[in-house]
PyMOL commands that place a pseudoatom at each C-alpha (Angstrom):
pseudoatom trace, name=CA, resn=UNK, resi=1, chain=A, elem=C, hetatm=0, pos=[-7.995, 0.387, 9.817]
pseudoatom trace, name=CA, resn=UNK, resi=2, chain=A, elem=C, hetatm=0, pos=[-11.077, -1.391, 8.581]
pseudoatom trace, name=CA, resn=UNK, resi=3, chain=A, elem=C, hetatm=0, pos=[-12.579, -2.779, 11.763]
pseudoatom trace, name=CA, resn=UNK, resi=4, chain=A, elem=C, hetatm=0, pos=[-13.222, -6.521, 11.772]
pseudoatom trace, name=CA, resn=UNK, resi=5, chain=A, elem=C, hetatm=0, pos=[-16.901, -6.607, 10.776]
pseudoatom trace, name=CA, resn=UNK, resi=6, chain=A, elem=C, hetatm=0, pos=[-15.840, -4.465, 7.442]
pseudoatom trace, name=CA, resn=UNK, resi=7, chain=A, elem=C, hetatm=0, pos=[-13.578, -7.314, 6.391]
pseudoatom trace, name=CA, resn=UNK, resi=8, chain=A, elem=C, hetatm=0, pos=[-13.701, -7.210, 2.663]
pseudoatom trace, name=CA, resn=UNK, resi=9, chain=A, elem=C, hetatm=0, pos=[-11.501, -10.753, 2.178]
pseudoatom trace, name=CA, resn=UNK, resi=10, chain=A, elem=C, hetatm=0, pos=[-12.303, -14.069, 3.601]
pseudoatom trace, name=CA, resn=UNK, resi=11, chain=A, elem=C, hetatm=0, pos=[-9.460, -15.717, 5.344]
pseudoatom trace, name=CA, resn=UNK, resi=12, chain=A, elem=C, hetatm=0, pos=[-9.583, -18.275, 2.482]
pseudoatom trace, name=CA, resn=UNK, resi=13, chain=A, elem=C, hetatm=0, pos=[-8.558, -15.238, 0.231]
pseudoatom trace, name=CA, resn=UNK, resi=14, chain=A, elem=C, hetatm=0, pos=[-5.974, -13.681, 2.833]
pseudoatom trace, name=CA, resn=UNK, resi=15, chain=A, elem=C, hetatm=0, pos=[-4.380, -16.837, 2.677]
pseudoatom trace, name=CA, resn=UNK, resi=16, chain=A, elem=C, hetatm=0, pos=[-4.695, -17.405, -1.064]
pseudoatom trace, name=CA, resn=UNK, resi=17, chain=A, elem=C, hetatm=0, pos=[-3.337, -13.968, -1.307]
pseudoatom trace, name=CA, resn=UNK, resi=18, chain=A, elem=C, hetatm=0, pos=[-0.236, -14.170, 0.423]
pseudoatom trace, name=CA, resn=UNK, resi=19, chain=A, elem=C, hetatm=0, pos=[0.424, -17.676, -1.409]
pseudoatom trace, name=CA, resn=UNK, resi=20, chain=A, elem=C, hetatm=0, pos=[0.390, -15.801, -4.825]
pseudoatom trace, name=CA, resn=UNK, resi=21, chain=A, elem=C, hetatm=0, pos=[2.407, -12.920, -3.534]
pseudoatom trace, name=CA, resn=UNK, resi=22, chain=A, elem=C, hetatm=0, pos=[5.233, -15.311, -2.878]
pseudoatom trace, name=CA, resn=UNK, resi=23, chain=A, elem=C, hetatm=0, pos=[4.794, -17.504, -5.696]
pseudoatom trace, name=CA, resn=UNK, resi=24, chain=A, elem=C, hetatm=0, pos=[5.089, -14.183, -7.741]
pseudoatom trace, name=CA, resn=UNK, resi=25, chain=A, elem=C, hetatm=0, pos=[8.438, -13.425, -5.824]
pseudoatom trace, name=CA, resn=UNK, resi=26, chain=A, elem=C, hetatm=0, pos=[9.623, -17.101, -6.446]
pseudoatom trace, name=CA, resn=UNK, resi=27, chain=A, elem=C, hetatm=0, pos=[9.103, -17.355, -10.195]
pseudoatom trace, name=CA, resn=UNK, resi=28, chain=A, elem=C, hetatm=0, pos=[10.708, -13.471, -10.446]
pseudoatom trace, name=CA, resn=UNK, resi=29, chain=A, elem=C, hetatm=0, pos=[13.643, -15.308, -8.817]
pseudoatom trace, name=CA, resn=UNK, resi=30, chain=A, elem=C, hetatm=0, pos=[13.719, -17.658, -11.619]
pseudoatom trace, name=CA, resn=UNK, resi=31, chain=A, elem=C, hetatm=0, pos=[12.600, -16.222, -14.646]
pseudoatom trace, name=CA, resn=UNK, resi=32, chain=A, elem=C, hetatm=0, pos=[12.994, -12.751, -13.927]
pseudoatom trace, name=CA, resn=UNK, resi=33, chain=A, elem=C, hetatm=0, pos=[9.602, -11.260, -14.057]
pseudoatom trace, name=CA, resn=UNK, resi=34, chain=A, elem=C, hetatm=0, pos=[6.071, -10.979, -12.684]
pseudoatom trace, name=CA, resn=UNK, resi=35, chain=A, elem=C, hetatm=0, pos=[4.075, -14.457, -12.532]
pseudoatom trace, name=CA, resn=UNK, resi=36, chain=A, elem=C, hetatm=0, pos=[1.291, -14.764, -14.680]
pseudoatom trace, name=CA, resn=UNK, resi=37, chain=A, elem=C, hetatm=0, pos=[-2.150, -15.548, -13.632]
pseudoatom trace, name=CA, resn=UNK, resi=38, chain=A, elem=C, hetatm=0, pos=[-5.891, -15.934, -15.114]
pseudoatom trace, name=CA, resn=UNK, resi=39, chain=A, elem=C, hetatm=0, pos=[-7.763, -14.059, -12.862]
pseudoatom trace, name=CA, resn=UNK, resi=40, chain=A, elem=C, hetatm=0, pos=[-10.705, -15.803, -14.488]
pseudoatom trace, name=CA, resn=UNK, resi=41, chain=A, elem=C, hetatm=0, pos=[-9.673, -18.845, -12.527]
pseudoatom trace, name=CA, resn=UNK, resi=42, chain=A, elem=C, hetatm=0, pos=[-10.367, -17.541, -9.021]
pseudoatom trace, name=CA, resn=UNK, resi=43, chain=A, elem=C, hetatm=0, pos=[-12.720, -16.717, -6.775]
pseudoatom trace, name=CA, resn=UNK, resi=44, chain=A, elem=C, hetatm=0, pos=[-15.480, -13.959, -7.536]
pseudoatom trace, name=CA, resn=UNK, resi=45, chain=A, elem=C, hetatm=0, pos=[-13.672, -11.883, -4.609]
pseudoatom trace, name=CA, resn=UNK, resi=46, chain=A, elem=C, hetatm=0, pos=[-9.939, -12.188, -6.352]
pseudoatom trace, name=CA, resn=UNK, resi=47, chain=A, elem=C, hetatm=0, pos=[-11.577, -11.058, -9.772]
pseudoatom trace, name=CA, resn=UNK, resi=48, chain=A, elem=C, hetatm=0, pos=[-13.130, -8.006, -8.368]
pseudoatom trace, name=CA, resn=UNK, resi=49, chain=A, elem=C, hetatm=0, pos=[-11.298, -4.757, -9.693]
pseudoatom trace, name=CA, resn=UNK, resi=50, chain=A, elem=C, hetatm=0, pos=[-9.084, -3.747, -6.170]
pseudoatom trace, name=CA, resn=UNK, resi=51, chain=A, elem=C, hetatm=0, pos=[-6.410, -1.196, -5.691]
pseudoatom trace, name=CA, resn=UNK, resi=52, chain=A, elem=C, hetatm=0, pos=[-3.797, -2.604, -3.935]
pseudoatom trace, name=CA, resn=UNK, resi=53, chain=A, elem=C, hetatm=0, pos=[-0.173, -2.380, -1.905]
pseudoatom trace, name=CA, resn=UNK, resi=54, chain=A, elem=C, hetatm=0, pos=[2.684, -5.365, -0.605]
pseudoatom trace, name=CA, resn=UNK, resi=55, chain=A, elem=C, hetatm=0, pos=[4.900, -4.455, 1.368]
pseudoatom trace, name=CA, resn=UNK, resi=56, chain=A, elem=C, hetatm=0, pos=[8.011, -6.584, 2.282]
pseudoatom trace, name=CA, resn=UNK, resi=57, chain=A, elem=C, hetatm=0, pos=[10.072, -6.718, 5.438]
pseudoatom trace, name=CA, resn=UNK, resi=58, chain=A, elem=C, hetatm=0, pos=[13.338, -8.550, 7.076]
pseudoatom trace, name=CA, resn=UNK, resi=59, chain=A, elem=C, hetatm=0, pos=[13.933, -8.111, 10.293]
pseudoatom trace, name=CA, resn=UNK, resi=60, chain=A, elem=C, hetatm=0, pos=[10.977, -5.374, 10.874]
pseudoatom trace, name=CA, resn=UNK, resi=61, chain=A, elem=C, hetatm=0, pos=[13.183, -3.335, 8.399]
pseudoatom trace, name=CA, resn=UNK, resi=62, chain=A, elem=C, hetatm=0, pos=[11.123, -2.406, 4.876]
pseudoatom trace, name=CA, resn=UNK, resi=63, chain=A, elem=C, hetatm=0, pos=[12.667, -4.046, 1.712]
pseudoatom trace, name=CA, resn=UNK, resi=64, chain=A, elem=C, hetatm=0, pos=[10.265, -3.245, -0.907]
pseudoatom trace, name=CA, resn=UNK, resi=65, chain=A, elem=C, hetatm=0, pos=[7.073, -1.382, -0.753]
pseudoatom trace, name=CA, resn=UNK, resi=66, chain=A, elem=C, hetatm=0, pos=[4.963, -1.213, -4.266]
pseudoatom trace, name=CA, resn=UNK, resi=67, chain=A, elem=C, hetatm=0, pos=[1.215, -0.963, -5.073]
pseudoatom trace, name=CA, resn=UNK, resi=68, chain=A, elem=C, hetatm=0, pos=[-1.481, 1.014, -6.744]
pseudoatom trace, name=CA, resn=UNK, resi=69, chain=A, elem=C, hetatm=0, pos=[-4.083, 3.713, -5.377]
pseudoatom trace, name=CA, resn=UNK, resi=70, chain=A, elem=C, hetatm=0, pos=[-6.751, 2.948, -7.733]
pseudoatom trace, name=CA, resn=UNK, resi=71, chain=A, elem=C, hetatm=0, pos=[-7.651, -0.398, -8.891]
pseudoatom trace, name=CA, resn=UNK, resi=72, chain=A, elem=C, hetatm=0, pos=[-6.722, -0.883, -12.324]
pseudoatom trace, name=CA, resn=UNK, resi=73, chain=A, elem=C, hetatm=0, pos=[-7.160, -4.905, -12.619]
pseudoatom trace, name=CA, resn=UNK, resi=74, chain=A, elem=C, hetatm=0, pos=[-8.589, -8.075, -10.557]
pseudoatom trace, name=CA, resn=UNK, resi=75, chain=A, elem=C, hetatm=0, pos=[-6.711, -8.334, -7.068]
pseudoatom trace, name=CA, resn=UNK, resi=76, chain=A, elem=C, hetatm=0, pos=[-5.219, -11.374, -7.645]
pseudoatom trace, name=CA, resn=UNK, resi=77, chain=A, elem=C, hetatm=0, pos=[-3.569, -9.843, -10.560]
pseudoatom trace, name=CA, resn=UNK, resi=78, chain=A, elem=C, hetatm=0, pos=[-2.596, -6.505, -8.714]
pseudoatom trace, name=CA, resn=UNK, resi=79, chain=A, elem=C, hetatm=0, pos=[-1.108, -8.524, -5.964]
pseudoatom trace, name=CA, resn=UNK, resi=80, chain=A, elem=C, hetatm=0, pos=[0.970, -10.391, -7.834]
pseudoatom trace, name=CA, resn=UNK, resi=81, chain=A, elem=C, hetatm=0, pos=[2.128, -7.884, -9.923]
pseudoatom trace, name=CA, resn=UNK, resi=82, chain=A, elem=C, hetatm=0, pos=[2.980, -5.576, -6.878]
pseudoatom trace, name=CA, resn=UNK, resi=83, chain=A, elem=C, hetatm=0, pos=[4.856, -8.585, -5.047]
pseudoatom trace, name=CA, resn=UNK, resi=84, chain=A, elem=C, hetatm=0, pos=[7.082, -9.174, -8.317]
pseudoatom trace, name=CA, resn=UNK, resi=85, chain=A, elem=C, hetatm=0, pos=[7.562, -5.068, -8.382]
pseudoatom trace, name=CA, resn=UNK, resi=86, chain=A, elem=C, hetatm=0, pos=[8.495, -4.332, -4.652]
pseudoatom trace, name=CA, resn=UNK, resi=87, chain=A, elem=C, hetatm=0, pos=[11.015, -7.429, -4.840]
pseudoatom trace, name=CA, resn=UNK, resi=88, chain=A, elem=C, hetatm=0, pos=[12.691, -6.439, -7.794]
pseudoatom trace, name=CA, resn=UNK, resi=89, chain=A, elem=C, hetatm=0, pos=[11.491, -3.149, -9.222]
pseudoatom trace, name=CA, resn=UNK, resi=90, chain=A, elem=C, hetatm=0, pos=[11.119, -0.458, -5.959]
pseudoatom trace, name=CA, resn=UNK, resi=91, chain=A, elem=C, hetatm=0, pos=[13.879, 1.868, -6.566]
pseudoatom trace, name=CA, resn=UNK, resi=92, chain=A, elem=C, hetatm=0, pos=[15.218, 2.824, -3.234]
pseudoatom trace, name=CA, resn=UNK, resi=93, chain=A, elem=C, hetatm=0, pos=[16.299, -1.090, -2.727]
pseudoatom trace, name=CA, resn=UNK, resi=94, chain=A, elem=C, hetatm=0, pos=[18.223, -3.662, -4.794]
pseudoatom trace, name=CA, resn=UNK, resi=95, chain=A, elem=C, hetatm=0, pos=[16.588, -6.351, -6.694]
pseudoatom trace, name=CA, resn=UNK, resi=96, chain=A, elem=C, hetatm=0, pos=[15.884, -9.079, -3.901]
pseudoatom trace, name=CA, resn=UNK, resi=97, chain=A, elem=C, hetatm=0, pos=[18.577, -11.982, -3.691]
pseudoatom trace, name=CA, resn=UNK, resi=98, chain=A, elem=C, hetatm=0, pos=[17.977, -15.388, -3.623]
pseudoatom trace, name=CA, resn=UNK, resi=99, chain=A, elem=C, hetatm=0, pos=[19.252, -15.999, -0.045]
pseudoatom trace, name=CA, resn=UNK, resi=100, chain=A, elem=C, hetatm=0, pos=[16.855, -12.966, 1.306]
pseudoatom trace, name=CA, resn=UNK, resi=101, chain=A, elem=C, hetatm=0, pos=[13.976, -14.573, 0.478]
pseudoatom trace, name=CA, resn=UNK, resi=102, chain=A, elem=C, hetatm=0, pos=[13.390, -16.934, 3.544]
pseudoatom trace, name=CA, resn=UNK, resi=103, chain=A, elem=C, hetatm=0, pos=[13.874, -13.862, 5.358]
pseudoatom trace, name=CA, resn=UNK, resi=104, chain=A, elem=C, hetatm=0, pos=[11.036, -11.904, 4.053]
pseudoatom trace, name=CA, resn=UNK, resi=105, chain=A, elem=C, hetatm=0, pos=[7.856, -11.081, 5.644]
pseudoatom trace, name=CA, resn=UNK, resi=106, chain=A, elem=C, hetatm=0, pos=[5.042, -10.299, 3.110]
pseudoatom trace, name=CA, resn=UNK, resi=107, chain=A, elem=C, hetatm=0, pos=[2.293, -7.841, 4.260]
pseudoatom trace, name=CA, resn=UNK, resi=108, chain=A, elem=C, hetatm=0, pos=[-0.697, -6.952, 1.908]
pseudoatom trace, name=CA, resn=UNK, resi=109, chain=A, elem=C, hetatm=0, pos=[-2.743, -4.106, 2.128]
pseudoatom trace, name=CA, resn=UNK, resi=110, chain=A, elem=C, hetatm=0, pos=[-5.815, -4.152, -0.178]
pseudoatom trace, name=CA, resn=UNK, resi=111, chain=A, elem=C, hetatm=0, pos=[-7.381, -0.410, 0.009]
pseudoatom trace, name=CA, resn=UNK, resi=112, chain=A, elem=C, hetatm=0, pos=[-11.064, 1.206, 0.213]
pseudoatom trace, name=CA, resn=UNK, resi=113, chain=A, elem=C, hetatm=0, pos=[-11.632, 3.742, -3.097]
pseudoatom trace, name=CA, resn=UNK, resi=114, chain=A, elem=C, hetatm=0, pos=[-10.229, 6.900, -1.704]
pseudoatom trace, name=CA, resn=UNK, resi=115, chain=A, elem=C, hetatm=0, pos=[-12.283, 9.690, -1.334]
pseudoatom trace, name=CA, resn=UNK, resi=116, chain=A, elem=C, hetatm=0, pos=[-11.496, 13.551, -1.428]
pseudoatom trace, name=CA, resn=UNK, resi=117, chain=A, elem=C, hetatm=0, pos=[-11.256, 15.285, 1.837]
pseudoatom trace, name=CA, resn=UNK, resi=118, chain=A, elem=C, hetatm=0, pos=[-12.755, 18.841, 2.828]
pseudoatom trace, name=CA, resn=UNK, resi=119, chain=A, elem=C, hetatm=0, pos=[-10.521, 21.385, 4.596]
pseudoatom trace, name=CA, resn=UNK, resi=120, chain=A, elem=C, hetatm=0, pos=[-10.147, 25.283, 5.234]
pseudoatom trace, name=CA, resn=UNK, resi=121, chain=A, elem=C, hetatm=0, pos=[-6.561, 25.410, 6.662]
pseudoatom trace, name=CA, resn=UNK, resi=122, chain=A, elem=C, hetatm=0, pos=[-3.534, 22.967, 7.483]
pseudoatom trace, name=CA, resn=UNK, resi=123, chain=A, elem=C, hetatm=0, pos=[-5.069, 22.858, 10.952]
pseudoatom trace, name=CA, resn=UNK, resi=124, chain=A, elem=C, hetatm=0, pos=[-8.658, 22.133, 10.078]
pseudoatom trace, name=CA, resn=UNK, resi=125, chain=A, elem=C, hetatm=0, pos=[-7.274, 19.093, 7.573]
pseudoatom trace, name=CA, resn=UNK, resi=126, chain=A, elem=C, hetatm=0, pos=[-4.918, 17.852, 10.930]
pseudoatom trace, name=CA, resn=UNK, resi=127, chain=A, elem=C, hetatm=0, pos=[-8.445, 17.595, 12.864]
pseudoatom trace, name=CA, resn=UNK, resi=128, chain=A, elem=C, hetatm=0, pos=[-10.220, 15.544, 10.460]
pseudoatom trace, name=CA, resn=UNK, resi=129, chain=A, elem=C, hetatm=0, pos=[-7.563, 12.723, 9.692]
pseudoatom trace, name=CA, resn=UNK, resi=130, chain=A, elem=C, hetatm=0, pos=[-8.229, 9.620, 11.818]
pseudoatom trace, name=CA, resn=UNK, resi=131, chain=A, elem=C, hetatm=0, pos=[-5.043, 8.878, 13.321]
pseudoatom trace, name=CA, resn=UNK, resi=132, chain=A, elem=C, hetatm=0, pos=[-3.955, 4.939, 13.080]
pseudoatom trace, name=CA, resn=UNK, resi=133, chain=A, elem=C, hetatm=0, pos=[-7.110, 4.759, 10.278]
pseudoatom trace, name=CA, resn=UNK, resi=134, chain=A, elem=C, hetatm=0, pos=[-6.565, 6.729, 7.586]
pseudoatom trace, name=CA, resn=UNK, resi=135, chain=A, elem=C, hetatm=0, pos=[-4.376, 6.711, 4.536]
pseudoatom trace, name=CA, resn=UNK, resi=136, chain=A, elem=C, hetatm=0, pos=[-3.778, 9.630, 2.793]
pseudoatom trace, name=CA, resn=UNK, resi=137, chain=A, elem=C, hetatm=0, pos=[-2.619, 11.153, -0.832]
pseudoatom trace, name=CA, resn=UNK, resi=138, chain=A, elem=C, hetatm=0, pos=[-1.410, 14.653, -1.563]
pseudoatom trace, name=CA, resn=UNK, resi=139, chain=A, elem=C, hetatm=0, pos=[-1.589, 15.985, -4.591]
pseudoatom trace, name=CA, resn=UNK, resi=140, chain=A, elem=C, hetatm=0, pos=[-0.115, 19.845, -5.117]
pseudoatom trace, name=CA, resn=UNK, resi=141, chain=A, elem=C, hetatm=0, pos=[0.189, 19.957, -9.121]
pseudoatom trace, name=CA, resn=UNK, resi=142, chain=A, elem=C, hetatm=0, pos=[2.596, 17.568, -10.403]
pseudoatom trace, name=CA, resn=UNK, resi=143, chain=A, elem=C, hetatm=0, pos=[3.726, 16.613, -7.273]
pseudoatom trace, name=CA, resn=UNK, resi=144, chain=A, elem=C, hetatm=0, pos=[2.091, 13.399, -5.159]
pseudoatom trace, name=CA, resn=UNK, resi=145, chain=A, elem=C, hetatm=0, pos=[2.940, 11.270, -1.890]
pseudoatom trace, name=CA, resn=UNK, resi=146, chain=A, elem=C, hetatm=0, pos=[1.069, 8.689, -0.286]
pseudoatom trace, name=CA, resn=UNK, resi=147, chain=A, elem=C, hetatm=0, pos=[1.111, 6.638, 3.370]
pseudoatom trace, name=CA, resn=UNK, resi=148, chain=A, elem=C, hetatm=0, pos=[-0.452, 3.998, 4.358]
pseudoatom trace, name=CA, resn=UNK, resi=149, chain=A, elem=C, hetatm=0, pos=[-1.992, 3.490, 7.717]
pseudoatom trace, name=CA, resn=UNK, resi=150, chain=A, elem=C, hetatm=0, pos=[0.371, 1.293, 8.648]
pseudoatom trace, name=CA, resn=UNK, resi=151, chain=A, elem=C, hetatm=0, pos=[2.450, 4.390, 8.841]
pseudoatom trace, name=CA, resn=UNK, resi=152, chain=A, elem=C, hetatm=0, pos=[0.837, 5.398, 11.769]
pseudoatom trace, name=CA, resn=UNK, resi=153, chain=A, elem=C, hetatm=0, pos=[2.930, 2.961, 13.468]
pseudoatom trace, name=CA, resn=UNK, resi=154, chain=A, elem=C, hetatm=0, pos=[5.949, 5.191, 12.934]
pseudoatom trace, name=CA, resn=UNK, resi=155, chain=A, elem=C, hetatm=0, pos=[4.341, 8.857, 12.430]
pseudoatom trace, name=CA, resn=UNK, resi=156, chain=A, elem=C, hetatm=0, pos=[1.758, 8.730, 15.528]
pseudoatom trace, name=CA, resn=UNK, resi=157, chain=A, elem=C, hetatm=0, pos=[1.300, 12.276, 15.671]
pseudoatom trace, name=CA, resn=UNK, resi=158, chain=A, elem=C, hetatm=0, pos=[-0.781, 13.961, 12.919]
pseudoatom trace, name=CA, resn=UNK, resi=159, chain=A, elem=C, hetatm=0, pos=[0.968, 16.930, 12.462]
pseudoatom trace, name=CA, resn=UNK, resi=160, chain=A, elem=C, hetatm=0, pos=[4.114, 14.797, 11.872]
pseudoatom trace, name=CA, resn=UNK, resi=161, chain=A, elem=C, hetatm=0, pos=[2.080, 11.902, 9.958]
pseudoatom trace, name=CA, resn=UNK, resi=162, chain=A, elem=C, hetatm=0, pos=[1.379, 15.329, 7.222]
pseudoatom trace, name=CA, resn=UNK, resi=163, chain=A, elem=C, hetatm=0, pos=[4.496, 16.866, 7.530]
pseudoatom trace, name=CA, resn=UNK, resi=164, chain=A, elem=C, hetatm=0, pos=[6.452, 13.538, 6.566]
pseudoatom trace, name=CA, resn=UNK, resi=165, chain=A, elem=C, hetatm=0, pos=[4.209, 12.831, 3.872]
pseudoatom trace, name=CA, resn=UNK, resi=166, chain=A, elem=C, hetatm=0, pos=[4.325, 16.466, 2.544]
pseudoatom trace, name=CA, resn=UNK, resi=167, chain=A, elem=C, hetatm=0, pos=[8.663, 16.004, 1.992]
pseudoatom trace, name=CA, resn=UNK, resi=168, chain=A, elem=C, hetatm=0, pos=[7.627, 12.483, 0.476]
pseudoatom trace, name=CA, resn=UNK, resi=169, chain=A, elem=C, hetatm=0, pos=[5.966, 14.633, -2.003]
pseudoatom trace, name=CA, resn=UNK, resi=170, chain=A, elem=C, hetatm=0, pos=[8.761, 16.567, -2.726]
pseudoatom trace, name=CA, resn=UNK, resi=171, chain=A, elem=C, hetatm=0, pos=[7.443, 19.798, -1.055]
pseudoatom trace, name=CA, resn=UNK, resi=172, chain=A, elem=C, hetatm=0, pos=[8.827, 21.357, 2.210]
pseudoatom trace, name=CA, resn=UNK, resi=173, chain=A, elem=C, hetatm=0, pos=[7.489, 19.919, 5.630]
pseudoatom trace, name=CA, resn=UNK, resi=174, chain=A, elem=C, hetatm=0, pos=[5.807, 23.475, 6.261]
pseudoatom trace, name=CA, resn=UNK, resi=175, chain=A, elem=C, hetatm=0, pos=[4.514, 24.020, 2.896]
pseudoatom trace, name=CA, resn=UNK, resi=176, chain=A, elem=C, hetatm=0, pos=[1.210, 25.140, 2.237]
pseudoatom trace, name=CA, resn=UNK, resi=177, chain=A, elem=C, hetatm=0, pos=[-1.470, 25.902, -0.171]
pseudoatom trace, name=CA, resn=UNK, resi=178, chain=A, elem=C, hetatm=0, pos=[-5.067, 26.503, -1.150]
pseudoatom trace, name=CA, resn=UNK, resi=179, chain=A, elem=C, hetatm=0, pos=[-4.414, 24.618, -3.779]
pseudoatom trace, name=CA, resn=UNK, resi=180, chain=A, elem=C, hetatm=0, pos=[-3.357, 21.219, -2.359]
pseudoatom trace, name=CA, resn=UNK, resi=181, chain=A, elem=C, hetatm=0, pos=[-5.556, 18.210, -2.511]
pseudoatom trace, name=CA, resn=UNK, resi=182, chain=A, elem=C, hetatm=0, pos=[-5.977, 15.393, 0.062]
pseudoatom trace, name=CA, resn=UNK, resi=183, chain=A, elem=C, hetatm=0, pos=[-7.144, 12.340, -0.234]
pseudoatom trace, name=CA, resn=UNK, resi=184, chain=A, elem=C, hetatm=0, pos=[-8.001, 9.381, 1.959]
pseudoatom trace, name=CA, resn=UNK, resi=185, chain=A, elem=C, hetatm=0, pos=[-8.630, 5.678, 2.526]
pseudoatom trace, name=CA, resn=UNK, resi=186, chain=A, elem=C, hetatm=0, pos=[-8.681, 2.842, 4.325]
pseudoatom trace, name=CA, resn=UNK, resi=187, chain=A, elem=C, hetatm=0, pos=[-6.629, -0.461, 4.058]
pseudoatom trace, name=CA, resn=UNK, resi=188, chain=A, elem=C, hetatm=0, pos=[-7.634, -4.143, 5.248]
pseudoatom trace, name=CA, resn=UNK, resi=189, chain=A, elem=C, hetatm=0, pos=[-3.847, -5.508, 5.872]
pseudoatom trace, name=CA, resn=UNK, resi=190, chain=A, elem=C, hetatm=0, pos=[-2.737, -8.964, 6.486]
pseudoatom trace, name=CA, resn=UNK, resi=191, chain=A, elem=C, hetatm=0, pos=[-1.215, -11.059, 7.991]
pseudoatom trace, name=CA, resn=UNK, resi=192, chain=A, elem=C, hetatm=0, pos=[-1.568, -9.003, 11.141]
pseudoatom trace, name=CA, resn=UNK, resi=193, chain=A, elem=C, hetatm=0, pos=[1.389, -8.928, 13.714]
for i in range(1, 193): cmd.bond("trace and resi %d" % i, "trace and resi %d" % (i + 1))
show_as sticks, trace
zoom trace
């Protein structure tokens, strides 16, 4: 994770943030898509063109995860946007209900540009990810699979952490080749638990 004196957000934006990811949520209830916003009206730091990901939880259980790896618009847009998406729009869940919504947690990850990584081997690329720091992308041809860090939380071990994210990718767990890309980043994640 982005240590504390790499914060990119102030907590005036966290908070701001957070506020829009639910009020995206809330009108999606209503009206039945994403809120929207004038970037133009916010803050310098909510303009600035950022990738990001919200993820939603009840009960510590995932509901909704949605969010981009490059930044295609201003945050505030992208978070608002992937709020309205991973209520109602992430595949592997139903559209949210009504009555879940005072249930739901709302976690925002806003991520670093992610850079290419250098390996020789399966083993070599294991070494260099930074366990509990580092997201990662794989790309073999068509196929692609990302995890946050907050994955880490689950998938300690790196071997595991690639293997998992190799089947998320639609390739076997021991697949390999010289082929295959990597990626990785960093996230800055709030609220923290």
């Amino acid at each position: 994770m982005i240590t504390p004196e790499q914060n990119l957000l102030s907590e005036k934006s966290r908070r701001e943030l957070l506020e829009i990811a639910g009020a995206s949520i809330d009108y999606g209830l209503t009206h039945h898509k994403c809120l929207n916003l004038k970037a133009e009206e916010y803050t310098q730091e909510l303009q600035a063109k950022r990738a990001s990901f919200v993820t939603l939880m009840i009960a510590n259980k995932l509901r909704g995860c949605i969010g981009h790896l490059e930044a295609q618009q201003a945050l505030v847009s992208d978070v608002a946007e992937n709020a309205y998406s991973a209520a109602f729009q992430d595949p592997r869940f139903p559209p949210l209900a009504r009555s879940e919504k005072e249930k739901l947690s709302i976690h925002i990850s806003v991520l670093t540009p992610a850079e290419p990584m250098e390996f020789e081997s399966e083993t070599d690329l294991i070494y260099k990810i930074r366990p509990g720091r580092d997201g990662l992308i794989l790309i073999e041809g068509v196929r692609r699979g990302t995890f946050l860090p907050s994955v880490w939380d689950q998938l300690p071990d790196p071997h595991d952490f690639l293997h998992h994210l190799k089947m998320k990718a639609g390739l076997p767990s021991g697949y390999w080749s010289n082929t295959m890309q990597v990626e990785r980043y960093e996230t800055e994640s709030f609220p923290k638990e």
